[in-house]
N, C-alpha and C positions, 0 to 999 in steps of 0.2 A: 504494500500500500504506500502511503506516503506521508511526512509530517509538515506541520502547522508549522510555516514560520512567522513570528511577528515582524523580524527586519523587514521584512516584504510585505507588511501590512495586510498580510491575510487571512480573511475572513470567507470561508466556502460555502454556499449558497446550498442552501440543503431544503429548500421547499420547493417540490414539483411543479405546483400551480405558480408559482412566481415565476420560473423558468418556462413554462407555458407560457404566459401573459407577454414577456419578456419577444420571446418569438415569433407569437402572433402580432406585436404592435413593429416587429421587425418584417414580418410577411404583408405587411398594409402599401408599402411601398415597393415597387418592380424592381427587380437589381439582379445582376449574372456575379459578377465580383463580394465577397465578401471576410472582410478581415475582424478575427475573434484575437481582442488583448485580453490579454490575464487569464485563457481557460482555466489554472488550476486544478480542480478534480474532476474536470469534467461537467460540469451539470448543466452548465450550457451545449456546451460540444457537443453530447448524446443528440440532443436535438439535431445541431448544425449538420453535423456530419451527415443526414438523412435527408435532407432538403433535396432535391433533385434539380439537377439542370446549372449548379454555382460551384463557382472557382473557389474554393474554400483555403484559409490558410490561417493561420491560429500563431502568435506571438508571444510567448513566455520567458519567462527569465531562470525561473529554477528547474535546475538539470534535473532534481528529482521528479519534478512534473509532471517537465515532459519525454522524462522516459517510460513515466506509470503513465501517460495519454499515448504515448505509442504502443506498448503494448497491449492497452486496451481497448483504441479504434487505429488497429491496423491499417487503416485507411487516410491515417495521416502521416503516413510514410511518405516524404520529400513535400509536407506542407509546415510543418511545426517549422518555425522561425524561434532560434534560443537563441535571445537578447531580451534587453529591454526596449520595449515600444517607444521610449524616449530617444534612444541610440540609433533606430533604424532608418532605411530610406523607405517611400510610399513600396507597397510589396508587390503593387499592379502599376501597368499603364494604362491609362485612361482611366475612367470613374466607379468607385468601389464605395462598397456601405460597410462602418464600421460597427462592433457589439463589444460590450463585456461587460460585467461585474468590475469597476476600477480597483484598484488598491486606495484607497483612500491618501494614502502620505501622498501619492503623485496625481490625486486626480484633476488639479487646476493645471499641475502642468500639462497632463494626457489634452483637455481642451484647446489649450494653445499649441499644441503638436498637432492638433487636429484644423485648426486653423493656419496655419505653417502649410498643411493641405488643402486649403479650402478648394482650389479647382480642381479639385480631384476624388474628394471627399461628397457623394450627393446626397447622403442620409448619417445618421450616428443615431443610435439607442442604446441607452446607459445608464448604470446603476452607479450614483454616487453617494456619499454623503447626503445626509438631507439639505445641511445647510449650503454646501456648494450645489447642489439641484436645485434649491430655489435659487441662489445669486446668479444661475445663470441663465432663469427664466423672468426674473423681478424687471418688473416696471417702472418708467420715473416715478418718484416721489413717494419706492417701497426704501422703507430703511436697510434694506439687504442689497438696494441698487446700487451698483459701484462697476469699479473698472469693469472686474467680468459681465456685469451683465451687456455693457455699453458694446465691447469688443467680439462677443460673441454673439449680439444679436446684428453689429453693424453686416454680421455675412449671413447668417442664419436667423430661419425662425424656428424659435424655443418654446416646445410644447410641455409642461410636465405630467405625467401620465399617469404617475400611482405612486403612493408611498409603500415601504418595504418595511415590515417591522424587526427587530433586533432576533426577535426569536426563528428568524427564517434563515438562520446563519450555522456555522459548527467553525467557532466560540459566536456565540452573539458580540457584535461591538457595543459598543458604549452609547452608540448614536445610533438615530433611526437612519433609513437611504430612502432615498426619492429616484425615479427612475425618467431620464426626461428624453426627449426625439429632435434631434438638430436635422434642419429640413435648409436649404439655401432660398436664399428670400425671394417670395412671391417679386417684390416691386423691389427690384435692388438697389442700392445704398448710392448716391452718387458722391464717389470721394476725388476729389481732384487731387489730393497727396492723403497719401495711406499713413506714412514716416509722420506727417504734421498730426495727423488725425490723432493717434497711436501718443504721438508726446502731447498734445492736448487734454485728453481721456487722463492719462495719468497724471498729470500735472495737477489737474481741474479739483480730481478726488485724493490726490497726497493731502492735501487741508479741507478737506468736503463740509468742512462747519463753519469756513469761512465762505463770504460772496465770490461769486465766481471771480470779480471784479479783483480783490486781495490774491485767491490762491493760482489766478494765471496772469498777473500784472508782468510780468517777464518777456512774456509773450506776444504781447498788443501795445501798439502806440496807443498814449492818452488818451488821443480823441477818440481809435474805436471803443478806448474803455469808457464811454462815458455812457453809451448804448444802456438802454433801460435792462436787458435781457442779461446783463452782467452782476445785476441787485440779485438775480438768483443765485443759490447753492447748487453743487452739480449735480446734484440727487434727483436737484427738480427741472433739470433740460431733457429734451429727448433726446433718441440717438439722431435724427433729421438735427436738429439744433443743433447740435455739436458738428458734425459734420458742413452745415449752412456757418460756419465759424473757421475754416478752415483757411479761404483765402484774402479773411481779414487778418491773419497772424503774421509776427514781421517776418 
């Protein structure tokens, strides 16, 4: 079999029906390409590996893994990828739908890797944290809106689809998970510079209790600071706002 490691933030998904759920709101969207991080022990995988008609391929890190998931879906001989998803290059060309259960210690970076792919990436369903599954579906003027939400909706829309309770784990974590669907946006984002956008969004929320006016004075001459939409905090712009901001910065 295989053991628990906590350096790797792992927590194994031991409810059926959640694994279920999980798949079906992954079956909702058309896709031949599909990349699983974190299999683990399988519980996802059992499913993937059955789908018919997809290019499947599965990214793990711990050699005990996935040498207990090769031995036990023979079928993913010359698919298992041993690395970490953080380390890797995209595993397809052209456009591929990602899955997993995250590890929690990496699951803000996993989204910004996933965005690192965004032309190539056309769907994600994922189990995170609760509280980084809401920050990365929250709306202005939720107190959880911040960078992630601004940067991950500026390319995607973020659906959250169900929460995950502790006991549907082997250890339960300490935190409930929320499982949310990055979909690329209906009406897309018009960014004239990605680089400005990107240090705007951070800038704006590194002081987010100060007016916009105070926590991005660096960035704008006076006079466009004088603009009434600067009396707000960044909590309270939308992602169109901030971007409509982009080619007033020096």
């Amino acid at each position: 079999m295989y053991t628990l490691k906590k350096s790797l933030g792992q927590h194994f998904l031991r409810d059926e029906n959640i694994c279920r759920k999980i798949v079906a709101s992954l079956q909702e969207h058309p896709y031949t390409r599909l990349l699983e991080v974190g299999p683990g022990g399988g519980a996802l995988t059992k499913y993937l590996v059955e789908l018919p008609d997809i290019d499947f391929k599965a990214v793990e890190l711990d050699e005990e893994k996935v040498t207990f998931l090769l031995q036990t879906y023979p079928s993913l001989n010359g698919k298992m990828i041993h690395q970490s998803f953080l380390d890797i290059e995209p595993p397809f060309t052209g456009l591929f739908t990602i899955v997993g259960n995250f590890p929690y210690n990496i699951s803000t970076q996993i989204l910004f890797k996933i965005l690192d792919w965004r032309d190539q990436v056309e769907c994600m369903v994922g189990m995170f944290q609760k509280e980084v599954a809401q920050r990365a579906a929250a709306k202005e003027g939720s107190k959880v809106y911040g960078v992630l939400s601004v940067l991950v909706q500026a390319f995607y829309d973020v659906e959250y689809l169900f929460d995950v309770s502790e006991q549907c784990f082997n250890p339960p974590p300490k935190v409930k998970s929320g499982v949310i669907r990055l979909l690329p946006r209906k009406t897309p984002l018009e960014l004239t510079d990605e680089k400005k956008f990107f240090l705007l969004v951070k800038t704006a929320f590194n002081q987010r209790r100060k007016t916009l006016r105070n926590a991005v004075k660096g960035l704008f001459d006076a006079a466009i600071l004088e603009d009434e939409l600067f009396n707000k905090r960044a909590e309270q712009l939308t992602i169109e706002q901030f971007a409509g901001l982009i080619c007033k910065m020096r």
